[in-house]
N, C-alpha and C positions, 0 to 999 in steps of 0.2 A: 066273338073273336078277340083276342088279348095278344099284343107281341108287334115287332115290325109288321111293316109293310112289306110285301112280296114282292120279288124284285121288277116283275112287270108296271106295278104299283109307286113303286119308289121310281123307276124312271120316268113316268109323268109327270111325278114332283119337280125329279132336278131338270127333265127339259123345259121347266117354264121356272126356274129358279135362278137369279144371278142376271147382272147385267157387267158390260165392257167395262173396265177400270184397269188402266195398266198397275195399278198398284198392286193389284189382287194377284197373289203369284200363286195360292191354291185354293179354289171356289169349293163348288157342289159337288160331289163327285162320288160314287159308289165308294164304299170302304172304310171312306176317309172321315174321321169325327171331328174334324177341326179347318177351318180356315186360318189365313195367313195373307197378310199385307201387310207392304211398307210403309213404315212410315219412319220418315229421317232415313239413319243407315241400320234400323234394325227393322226384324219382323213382329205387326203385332198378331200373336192366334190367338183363336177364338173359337171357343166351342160352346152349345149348350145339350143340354140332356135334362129333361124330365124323369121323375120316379114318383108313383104310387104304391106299389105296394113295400112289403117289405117294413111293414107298420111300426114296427118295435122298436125302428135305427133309424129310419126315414132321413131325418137330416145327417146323419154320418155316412150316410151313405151317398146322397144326394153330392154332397162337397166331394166327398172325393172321387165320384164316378166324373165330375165334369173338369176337376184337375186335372185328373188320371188323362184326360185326352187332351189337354193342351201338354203334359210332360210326354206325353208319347209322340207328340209331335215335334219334340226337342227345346221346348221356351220351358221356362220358370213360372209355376202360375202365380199370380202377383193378385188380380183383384176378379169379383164376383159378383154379379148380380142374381137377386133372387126372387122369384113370383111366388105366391102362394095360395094356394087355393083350399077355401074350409067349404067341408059340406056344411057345416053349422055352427051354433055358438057356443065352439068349448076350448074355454079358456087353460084347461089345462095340459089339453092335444096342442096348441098353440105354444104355450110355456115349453112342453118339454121338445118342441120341433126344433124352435129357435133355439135353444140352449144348445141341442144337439146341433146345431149348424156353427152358432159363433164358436163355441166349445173346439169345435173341429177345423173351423176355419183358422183360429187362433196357434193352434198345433200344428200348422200348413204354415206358418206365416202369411196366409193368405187375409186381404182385408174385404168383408161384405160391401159395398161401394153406395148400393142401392138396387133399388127394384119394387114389387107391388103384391098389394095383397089383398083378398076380399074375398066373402062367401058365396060358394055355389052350390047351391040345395040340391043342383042335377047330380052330383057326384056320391059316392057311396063310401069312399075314405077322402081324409087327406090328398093333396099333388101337390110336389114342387117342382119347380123350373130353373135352372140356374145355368147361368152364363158363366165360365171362367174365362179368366184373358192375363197373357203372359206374355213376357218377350223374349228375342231369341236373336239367336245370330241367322242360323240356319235351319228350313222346314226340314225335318222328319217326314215321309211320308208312308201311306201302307203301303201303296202303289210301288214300294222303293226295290222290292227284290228282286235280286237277278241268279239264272241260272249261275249251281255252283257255290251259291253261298249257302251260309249253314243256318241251322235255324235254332236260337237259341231260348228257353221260357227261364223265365226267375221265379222261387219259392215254390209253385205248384197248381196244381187244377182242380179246379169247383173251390178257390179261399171263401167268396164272399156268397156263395150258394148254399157253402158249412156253414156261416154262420148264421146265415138266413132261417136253415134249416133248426136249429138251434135254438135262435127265437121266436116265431111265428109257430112251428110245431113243434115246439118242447115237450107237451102233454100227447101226442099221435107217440113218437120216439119211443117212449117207455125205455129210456135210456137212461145209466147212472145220471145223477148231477157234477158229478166230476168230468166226466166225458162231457157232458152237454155244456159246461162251464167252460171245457177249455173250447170247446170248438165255438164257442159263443165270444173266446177272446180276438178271434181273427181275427172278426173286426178292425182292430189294432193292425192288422196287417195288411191294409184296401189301398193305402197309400202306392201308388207306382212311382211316384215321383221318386226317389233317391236311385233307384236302379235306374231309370230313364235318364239322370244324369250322366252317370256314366258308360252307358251303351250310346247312349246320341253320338260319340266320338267316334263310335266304328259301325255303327248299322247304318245298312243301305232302307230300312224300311223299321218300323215298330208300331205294335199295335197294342191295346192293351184289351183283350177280351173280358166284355160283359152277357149281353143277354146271349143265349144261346151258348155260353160258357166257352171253353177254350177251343172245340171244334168248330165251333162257326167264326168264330175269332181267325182261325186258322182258313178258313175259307174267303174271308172277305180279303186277307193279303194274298192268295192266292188270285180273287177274281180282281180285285183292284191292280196286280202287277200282270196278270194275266201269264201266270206260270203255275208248274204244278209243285206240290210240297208234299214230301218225303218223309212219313213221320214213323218211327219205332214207337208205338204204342206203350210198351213195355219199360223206356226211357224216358216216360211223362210222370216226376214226381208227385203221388197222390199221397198227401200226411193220413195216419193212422186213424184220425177223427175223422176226415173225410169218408175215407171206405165206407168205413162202419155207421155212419148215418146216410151215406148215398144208400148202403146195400140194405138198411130196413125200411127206406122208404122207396129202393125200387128203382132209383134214378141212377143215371150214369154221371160218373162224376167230370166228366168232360162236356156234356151238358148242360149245366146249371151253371149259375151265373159265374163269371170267371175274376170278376174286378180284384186282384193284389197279385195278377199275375201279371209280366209285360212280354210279350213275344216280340223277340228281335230276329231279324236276316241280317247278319254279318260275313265276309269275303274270307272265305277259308283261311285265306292264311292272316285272317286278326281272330280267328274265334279262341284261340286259347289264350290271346290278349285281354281281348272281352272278358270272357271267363275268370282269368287271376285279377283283373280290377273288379270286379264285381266282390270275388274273394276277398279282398281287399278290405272293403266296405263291408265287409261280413253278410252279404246278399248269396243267399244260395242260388241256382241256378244250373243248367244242365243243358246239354247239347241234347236236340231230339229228334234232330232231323236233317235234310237238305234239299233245297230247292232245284228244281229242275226244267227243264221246257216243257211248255205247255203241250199234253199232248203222249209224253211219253213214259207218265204215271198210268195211262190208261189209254191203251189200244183201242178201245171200241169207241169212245165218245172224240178221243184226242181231244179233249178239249182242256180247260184249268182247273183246279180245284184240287183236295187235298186226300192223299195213298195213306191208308192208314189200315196197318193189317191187311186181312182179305177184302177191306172194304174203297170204294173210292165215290167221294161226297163232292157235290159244286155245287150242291142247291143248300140256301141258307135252312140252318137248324133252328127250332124251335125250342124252348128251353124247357127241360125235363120240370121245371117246377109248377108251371102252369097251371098243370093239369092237376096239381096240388091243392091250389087255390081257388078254384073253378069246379 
């Protein structure tokens, strides 16, 4: 088994997770990738996330999947801690992890603070573990959407699954080197942060989808707000590099991991607000949906989760690359 924990599984976790602190203004919680507490008159959050596969970029991706969710939760990510774990003694998996990490940490303005590191022969690649932490005025939450508002994504779906795809099966692809170069440059584009700056001033909720790509992204602010979302399939930006390596290797590109994408819920009448500041900043982006009550996406179950075509999803997705690498 490789992937989250299923959600019967994950709620065992957080019912024995977190203790009273009135400081803590958001703990454990389905959805949600970040905590938040006061301290002074600001918020500090705090997220951490693990990454093992993904061997080729490991540290570029590690930073900025655990940014990505303190900026989705509206703070600045500011500093990072990191764990690391070797299956053994190779000094130049080590070399190029770390380079990939400061290299990327240093292009974030973020600073490595501290953390730990040591070999474990149990393991078959590489792990890292990284903490970010940022400040804020005010938490972002998934939890934040409300029927009626709109639902907007920036740049696109499967960015950081292209480029995964890209490196890790370059030789399967049998794909020009031009094609597999550019889509090998997303990379360059994992960052959520600068769009998360400026969405945090009108979204009721944001979330930045990774494993399970932008459809399960899409379900967890669904089950976290406990409403249903409205999606035009057809209005979900997929770049031409995308397609064309989702569709020889099979996978949906809504599926695969989603990390340079940010899904915002903003209040109808700010979404073309949102949108021309995004424009602004030269951040693409696209209205692709709307949120709704729970319930009246789908007559049979009534329950949350997300309309999308002929289909209606509330159970967490499994990421189409998996089954790749496995």
């Amino acid at each position: 088994m490789i992937g989250k924990l299923d959600r019967d599984a994950l709620a065992q976790v957080l019912s024995r997770t977190g203790a009273h602190d009135d400081d803590v203004v958001m703990g454990p919680r389905y959805g949600e990738d970040a905590a938040a507490m006061r301290v002074g008159d600001q918020l500090l959050v705090a997220s951490s996330d693990p990454l093992s596969l993904a061997r080729e970029r490991l540290g570029t991706l590690a930073v900025n999947v655990a940014c990505n969710d303190v900026a989705a939760s509206g703070a600045d990510p500011r500093w990072l801690t990191n764990v690391v774990f070797l299956p053994d003694d190779d000094p130049e998996t080590l070399d190029v992890l770390t380079r990939q990490m400061d290299e990327e940490a240093q292009a974030l303005g973020v600073a490595i603070v501290g953390g730990h590191s040591e070999y474990t022969p149990a393991l078959e690649r590489p792990m890292v573990s990284l903490t970010a932490m940022g400040l804020a005025d005010e938490f972002v939450p998934t939890g934040g959407a409300e029927p009626g508002d709109r639902v907007l994504l920036t740049k696109g779906a499967g960015i950081e699954g292209t480029a995964i795809l890209a490196t890790d099966f370059r030789e399967e692809l049998g794909l020009s080197a031009d094609l597999l170069d550019r889509a090998e440059s997303f990379f360059g584009d994992i960052s959520v942060a600068p769009e998360a700056a400026v969405l945090r001033e009108y979204a009721t909720a944001m979330h930045d989808p990774t494993e399970g790509g932008l459809l399960n992204g899409l379900v967890e602010v669904a089950t976290a707000s406990g409403v249903c979302l409205e999606i035009d399939r057809d209005s979900v930006p997929i770049r031409e590099e995308t397609a064309e390596l989702c569709d020889v290797m099979g996978v949906d590109p809504l599926a695969i991991f989603g990390s340079g994408a940010l899904v915002a819920t903003v209040p109808e009448d700010a979404a073309d607000d949102a949108l021309a500041a995004l424009a602004a900043e030269d951040i693409p982006a696209s209205e692709v949906g709307a949120v709704a009550e729970a319930g009246e996406c789908d007559a049979e179950t009534r329950g949350f989760g997300v309309a999308l075509a002929d289909e209606f999803v509330s159970d967490p997705i499994r990421d189409d690359l998996y089954d790749l690498w496995t």
